[in-house]
LUMVO-46920 format. One record per atom (N, C-alpha, C): residue in three letters; x negated, y negated, z negated. Coordinates in steps of 0.2 Angstrom, whole numbers, plus 2048, in hexadecimal, padded with zeros to 3 digits. Layout:
LUMVO-46920
ALAXYZ/...
This chain:
LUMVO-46920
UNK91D7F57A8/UNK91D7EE7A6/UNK9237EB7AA/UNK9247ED7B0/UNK9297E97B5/UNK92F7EC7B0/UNK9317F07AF/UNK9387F17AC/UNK93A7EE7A6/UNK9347ED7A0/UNK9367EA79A/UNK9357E379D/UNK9327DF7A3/UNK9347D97A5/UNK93D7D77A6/UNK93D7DD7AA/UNK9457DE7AE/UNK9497DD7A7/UNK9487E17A1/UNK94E7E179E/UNK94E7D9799/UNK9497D5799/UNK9477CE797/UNK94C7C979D/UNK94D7CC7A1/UNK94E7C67A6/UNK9587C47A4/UNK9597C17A9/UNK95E7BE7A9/UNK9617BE7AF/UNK9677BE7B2/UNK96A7BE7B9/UNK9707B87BA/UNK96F7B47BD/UNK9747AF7BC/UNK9777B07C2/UNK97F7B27C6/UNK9827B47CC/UNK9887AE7CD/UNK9857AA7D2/UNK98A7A47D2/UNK98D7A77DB/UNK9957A67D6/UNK99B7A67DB/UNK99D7A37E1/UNK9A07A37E6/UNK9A37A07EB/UNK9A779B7EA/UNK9AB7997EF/UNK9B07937F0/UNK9B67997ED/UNK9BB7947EB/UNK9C07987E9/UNK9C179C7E4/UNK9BC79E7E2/UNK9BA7A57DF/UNK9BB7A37D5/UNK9B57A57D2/UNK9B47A57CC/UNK9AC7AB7C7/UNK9AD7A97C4/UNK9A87B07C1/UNK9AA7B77C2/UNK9AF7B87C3/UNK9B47BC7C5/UNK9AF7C17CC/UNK9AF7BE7CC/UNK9AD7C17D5/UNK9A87C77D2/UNK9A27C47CE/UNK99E7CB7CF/UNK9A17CF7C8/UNK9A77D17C9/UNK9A87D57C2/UNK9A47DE7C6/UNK9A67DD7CA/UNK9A27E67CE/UNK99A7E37CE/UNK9997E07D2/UNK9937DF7D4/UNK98F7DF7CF/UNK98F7DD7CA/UNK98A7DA7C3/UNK9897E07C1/UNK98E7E67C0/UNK98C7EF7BC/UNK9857F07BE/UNK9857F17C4/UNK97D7F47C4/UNK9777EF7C3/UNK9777E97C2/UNK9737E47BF/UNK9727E77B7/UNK9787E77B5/UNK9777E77AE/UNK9757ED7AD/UNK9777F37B0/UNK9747FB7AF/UNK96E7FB7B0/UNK96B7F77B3/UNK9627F57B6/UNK95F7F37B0/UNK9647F17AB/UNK9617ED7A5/UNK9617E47A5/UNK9667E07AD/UNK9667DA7AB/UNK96A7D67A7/UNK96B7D37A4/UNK96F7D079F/UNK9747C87A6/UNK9787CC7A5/UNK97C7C67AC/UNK9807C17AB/UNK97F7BB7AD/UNK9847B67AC/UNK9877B37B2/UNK98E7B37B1/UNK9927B27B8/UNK9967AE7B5/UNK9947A87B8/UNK9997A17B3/UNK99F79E7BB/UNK9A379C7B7/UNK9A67987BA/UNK9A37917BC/UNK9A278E7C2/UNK9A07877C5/UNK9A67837C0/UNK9A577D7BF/UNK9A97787BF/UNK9B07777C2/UNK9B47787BD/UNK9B97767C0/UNK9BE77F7C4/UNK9B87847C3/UNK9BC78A7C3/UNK9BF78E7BD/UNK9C17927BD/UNK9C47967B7/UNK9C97947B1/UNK9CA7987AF/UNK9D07987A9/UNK9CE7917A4/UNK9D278C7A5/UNK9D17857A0/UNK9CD7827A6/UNK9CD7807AA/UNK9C977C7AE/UNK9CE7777AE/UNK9CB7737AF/UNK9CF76A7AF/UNK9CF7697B7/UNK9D076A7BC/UNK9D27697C2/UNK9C97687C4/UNK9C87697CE/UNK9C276B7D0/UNK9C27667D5/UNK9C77617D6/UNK9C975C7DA/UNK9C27577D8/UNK9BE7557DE/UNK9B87507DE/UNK9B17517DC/UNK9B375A7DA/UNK9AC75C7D8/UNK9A875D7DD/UNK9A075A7DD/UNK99D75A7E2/UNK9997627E0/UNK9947647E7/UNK9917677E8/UNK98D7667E3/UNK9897627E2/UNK98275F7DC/UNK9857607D5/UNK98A7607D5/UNK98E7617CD/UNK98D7697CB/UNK98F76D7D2/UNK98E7747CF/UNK9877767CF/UNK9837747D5/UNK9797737D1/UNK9797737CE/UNK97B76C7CA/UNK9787697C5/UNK97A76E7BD/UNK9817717BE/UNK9827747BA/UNK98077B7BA/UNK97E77D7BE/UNK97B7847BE/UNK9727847BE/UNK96E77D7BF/UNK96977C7BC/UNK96777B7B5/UNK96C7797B2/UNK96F77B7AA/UNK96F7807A8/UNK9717857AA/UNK97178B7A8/UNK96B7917AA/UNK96778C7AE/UNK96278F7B0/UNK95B78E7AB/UNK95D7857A8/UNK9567847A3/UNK95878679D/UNK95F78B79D/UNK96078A797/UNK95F792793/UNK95C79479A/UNK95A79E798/UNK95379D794/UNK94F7A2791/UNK9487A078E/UNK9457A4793/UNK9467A4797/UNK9417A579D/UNK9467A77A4/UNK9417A37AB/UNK9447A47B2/UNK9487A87B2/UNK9507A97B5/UNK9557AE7B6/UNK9547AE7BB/UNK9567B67BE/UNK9587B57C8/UNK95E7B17C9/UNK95F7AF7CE/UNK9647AB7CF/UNK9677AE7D5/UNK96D7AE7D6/UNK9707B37D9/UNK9767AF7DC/UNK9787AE7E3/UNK97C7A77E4/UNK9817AE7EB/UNK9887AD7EA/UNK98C7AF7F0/UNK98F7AA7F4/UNK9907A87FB/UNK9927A47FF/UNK99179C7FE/UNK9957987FA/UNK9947947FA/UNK9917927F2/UNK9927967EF/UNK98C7997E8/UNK98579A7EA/UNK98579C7F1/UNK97D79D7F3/UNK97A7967F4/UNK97F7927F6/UNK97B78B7F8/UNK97B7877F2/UNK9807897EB/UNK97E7857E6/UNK9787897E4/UNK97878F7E4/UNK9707917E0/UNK96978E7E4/UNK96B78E7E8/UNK96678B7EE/UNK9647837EA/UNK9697807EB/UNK9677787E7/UNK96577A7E1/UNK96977F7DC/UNK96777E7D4/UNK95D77F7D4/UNK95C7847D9/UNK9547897D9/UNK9527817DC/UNK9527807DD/UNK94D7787DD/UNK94F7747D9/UNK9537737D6/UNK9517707CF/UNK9507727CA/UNK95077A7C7/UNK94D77F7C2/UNK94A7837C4/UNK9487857C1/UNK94278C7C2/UNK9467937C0/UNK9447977C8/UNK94879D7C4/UNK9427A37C8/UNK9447A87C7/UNK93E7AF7C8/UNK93F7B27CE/UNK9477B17D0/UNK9487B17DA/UNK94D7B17DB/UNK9507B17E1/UNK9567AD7E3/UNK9587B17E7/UNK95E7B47E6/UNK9637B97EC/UNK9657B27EF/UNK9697B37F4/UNK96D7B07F7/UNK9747B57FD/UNK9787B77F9/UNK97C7BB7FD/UNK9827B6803/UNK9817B880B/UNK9847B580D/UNK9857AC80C/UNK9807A980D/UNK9817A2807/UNK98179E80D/UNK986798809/UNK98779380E/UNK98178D80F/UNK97F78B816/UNK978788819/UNK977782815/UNK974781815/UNK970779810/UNK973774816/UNK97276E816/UNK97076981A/UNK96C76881F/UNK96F768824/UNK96B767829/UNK96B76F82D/UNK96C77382A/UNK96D77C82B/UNK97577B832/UNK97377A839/UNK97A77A83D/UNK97D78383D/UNK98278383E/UNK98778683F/UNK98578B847/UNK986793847/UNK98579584B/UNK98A79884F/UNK99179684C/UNK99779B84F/UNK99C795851/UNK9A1795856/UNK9A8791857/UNK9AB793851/UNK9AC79884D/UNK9AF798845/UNK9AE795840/UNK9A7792841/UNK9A678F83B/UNK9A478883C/UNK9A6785843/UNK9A977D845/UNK9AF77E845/UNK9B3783845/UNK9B8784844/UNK9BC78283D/UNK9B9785838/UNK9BA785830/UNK9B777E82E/UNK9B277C830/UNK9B377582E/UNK9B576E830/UNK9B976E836/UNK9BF76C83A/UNK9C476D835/UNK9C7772837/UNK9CD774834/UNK9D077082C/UNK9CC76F828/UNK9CC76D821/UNK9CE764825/UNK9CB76182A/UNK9CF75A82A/UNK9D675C82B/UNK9D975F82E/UNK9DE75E830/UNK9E575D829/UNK9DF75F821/UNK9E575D81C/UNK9E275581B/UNK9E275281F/UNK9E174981C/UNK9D8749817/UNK9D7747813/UNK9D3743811/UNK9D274880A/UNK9D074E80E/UNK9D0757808/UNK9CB756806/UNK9C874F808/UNK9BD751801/UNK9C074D7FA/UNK9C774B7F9/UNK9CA7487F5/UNK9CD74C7EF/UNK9CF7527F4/UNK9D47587F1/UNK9D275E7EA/UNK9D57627EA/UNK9D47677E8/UNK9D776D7EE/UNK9D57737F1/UNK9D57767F7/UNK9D877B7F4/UNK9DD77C7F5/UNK9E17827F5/UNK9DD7877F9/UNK9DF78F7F6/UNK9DB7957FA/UNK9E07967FF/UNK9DF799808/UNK9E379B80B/UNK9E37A280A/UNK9E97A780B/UNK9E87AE80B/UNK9E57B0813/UNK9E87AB816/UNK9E67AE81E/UNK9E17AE820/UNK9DD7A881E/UNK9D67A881E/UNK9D07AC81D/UNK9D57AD815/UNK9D07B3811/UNK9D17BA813/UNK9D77BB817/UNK9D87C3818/UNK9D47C381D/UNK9D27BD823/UNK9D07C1827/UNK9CA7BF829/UNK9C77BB824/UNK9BE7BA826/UNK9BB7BB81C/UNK9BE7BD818/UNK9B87BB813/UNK9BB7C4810/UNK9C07C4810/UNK9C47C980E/UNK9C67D0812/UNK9C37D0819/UNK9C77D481D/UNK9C37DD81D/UNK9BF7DE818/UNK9BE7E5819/UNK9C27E7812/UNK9C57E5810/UNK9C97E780B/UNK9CF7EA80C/UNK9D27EF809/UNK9DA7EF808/UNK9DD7EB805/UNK9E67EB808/UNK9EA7E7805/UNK9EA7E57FF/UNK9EB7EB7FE/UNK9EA7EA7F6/UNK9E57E77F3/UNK9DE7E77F2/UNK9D97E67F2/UNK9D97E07F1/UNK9D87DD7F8/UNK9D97D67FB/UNK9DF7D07F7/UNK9E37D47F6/UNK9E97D07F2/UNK9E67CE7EC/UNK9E37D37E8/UNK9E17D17E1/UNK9DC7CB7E2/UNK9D97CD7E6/UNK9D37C97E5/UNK9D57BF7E6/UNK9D97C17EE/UNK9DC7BC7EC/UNK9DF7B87E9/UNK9E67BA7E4/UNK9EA7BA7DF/UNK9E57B87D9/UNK9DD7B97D9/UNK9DB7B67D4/UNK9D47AE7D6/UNK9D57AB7DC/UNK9D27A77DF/UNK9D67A27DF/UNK9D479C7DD/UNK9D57957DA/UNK9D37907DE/UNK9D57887DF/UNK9D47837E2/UNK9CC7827E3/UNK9C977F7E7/UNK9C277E7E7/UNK9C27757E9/UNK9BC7727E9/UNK9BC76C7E9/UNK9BA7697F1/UNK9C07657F1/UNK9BF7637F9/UNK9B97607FC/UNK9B975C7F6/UNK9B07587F8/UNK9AA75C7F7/UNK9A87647F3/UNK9A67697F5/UNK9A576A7FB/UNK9AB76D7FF/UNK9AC771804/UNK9A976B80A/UNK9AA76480A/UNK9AB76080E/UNK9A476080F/UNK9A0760807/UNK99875F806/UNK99476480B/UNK99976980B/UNK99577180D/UNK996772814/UNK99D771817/UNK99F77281D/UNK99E76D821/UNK99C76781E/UNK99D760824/UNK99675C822/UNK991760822/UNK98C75D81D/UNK987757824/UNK98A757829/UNK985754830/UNK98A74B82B/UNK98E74A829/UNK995746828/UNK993742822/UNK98D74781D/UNK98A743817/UNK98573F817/UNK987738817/UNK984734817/UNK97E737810/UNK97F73B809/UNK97A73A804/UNK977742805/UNK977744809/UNK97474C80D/UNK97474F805/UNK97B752801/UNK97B7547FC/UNK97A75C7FB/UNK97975D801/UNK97A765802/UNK972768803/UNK96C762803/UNK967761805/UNK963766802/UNK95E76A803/UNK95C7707FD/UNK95276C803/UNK94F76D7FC/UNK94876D7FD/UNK9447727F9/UNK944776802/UNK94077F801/UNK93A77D7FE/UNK9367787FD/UNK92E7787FA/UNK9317777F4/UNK9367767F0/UNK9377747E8/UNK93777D7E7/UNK93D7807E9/UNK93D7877E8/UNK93678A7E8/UNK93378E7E4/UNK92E7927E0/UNK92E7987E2/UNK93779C7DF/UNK9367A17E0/UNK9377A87E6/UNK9367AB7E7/UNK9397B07EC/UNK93E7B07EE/UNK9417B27F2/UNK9467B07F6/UNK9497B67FA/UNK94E7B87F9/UNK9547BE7FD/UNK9597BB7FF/UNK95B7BC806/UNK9607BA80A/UNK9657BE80E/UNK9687BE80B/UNK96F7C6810/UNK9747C4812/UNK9777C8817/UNK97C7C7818/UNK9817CB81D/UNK9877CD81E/UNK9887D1822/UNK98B7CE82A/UNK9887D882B/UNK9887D6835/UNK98F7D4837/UNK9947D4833/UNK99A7D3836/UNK99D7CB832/UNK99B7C982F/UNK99A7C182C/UNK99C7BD82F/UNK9A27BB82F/UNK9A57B4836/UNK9A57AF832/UNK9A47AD82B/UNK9A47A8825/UNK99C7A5827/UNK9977A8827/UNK9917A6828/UNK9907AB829/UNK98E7AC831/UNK98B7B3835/UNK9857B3834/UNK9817B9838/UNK97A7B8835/UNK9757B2839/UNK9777B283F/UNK9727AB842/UNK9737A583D/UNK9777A383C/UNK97879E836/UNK9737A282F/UNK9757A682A/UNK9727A8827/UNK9697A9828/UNK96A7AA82E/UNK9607AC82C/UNK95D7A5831/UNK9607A0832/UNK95F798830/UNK95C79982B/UNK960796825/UNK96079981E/UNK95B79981B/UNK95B7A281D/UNK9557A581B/UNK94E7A181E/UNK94D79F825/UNK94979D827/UNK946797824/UNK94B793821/UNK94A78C81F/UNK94878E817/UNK948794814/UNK94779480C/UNK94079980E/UNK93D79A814/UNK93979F814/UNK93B7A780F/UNK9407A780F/UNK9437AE80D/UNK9437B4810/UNK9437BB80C/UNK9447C1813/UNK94B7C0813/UNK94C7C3819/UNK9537C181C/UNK9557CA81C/UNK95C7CC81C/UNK9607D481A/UNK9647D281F/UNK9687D5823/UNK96F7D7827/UNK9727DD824/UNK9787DE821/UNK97B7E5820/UNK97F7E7823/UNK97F7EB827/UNK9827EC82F/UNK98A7EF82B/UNK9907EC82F/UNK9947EF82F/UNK9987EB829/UNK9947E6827/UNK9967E481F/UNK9997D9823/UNK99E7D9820/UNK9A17D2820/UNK99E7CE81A/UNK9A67C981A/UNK9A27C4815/UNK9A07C480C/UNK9A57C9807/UNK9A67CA802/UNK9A47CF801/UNK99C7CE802/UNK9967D47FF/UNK9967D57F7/UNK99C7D37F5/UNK99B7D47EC/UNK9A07DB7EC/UNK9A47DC7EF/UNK9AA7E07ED/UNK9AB7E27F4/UNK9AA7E27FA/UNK9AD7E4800/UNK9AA7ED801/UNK9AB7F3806/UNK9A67FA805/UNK9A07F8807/UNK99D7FA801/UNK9967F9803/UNK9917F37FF/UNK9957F27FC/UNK9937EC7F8/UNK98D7EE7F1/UNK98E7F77F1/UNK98A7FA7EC/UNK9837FB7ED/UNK9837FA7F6/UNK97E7FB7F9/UNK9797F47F7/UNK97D7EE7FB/UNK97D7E87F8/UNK9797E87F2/UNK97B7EB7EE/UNK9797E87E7/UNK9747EC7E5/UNK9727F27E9/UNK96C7F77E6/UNK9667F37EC/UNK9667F17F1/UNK9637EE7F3/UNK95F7E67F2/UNK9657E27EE/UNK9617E07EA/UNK95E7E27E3/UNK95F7E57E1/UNK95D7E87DB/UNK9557EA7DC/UNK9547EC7E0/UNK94F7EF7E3/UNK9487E87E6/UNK94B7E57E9/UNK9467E27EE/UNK9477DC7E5/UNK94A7DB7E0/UNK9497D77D9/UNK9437DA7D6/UNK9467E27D6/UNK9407E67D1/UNK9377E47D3/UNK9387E37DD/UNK9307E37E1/UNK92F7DC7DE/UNK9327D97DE/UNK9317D07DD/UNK92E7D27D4/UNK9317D47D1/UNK92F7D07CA/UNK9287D67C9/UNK9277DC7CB/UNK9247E17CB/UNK91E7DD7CC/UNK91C7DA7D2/UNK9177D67D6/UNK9157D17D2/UNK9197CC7CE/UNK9187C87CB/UNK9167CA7C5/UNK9177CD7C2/UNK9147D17BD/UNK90B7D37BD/UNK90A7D67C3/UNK9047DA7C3/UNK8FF7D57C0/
């Protein structure tokens, strides 16, 4: 019964900053070969024909990934990476979904920071002026060496070569969220329903795991470490491990609910 469930369901994979749908073109194969049918949309304002991403808030991409959540005929998993984790976080309390990864995801509100790197990363963005206004160019240096750095060159180059502006007032929402006076980034774990999976890798300096299993602690989630693993658990070695691991702890979730 769990498996004619499994291939009824739906998997919605919301992308990171900078990023696009694109992100999970590896990571989604073994979902689909499990029998899930996957959707990996572009956020507002990302991808091919996007009208510019300058001013989008954080609640805009909730709001629109809560759409696509009422719009399945029954609860999808919801599956959110970095700062994709924290919209799926918002979107799962405003719709109903069947459970909720959360790969490396960025903290809700009120979730502090546990590393000088990541007071650091959110610092650094004033030094362009009045950037919650902007549209954020990607840096390469950044990404080789905290979101990108188990990569080869090569690798590394593509991926970058295919990441796009991100919205200043997003990132300002997500990185300087003590600053928001409207606590946009604010998640209410009692609205959230369903299960809950929280990962993240032991070498992670974007949001390490003390940050991370905050997180998890504040969603009541089980909480994962994947030792040896950085921040771009979609594609970096090991990322198949990644993804048979959730695959597995989705099957225990929908199997149990079923009985």
């Amino acid at each position: 019964m769990a498996r004619g469930r499994m291939a009824k369901s739906s998997v919605i994979m919301v992308h990171g900053g900078f990023c696009g749908g694109w992100a999970f073109d590896a990571f989604r194969r073994p979902f689909e070969a499990a029998g899930y049918a996957c959707l990996t949309p572009d956020l507002r304002g990302h991808g091919p024909g996007a009208r510019g991403v300058a001013g989008v808030s954080m609640s805009d991409f909730a709001a629109d990934v809560a759409a696509l959540i009422q719009a399945e005929p029954e609860p999808p998993v919801l599956i959110g990476h970095s700062m994709g984790g924290l919209v799926a976080m918002m979107a799962a309390a405003q719709a109903p979904v069947r459970a909720l990864v959360l790969l490396a995801p960025s903290p809700p509100w009120g979730v502090p920071g546990a590393s000088l790197e990541e007071a650091a990363s959110a610092m650094t963005l004033h030094a362009l002026g009045p950037f919650w206004l902007q549209a954020i160019e990607p840096d390469f240096a950044s990404a080789r060496l905290y979101s990108l750095d188990r990569l080869d060159t090569a690798a590394r180059k593509a991926i970058f070569d295919r990441m796009s502006p991100e919205s200043g007032r997003a990132l300002w929402e997500t990185l300087n969220w003590w600053m928001d006076p409207f606590m946009t980034t604010s998640v209410a774990a009692d609205r959230i329903k369903a299960p809950a999976l929280v990962a993240v890798g032991a070498r992670d300096m974007i949001h390490p795991p003390a940050t991370v299993r905050q997180t998890a602690e504040r969603l009541g989630a089980e909480f994962r470490v994947f030792d040896g693993m950085s921040h771009w658990l979609l594609g970096e070695p090991g990322w198949d491990d990644v993804a048979s691991a959730c695959l597995e702890w989705m099957s225990e979730q929908i199997a149990e609910a079923a009985a």
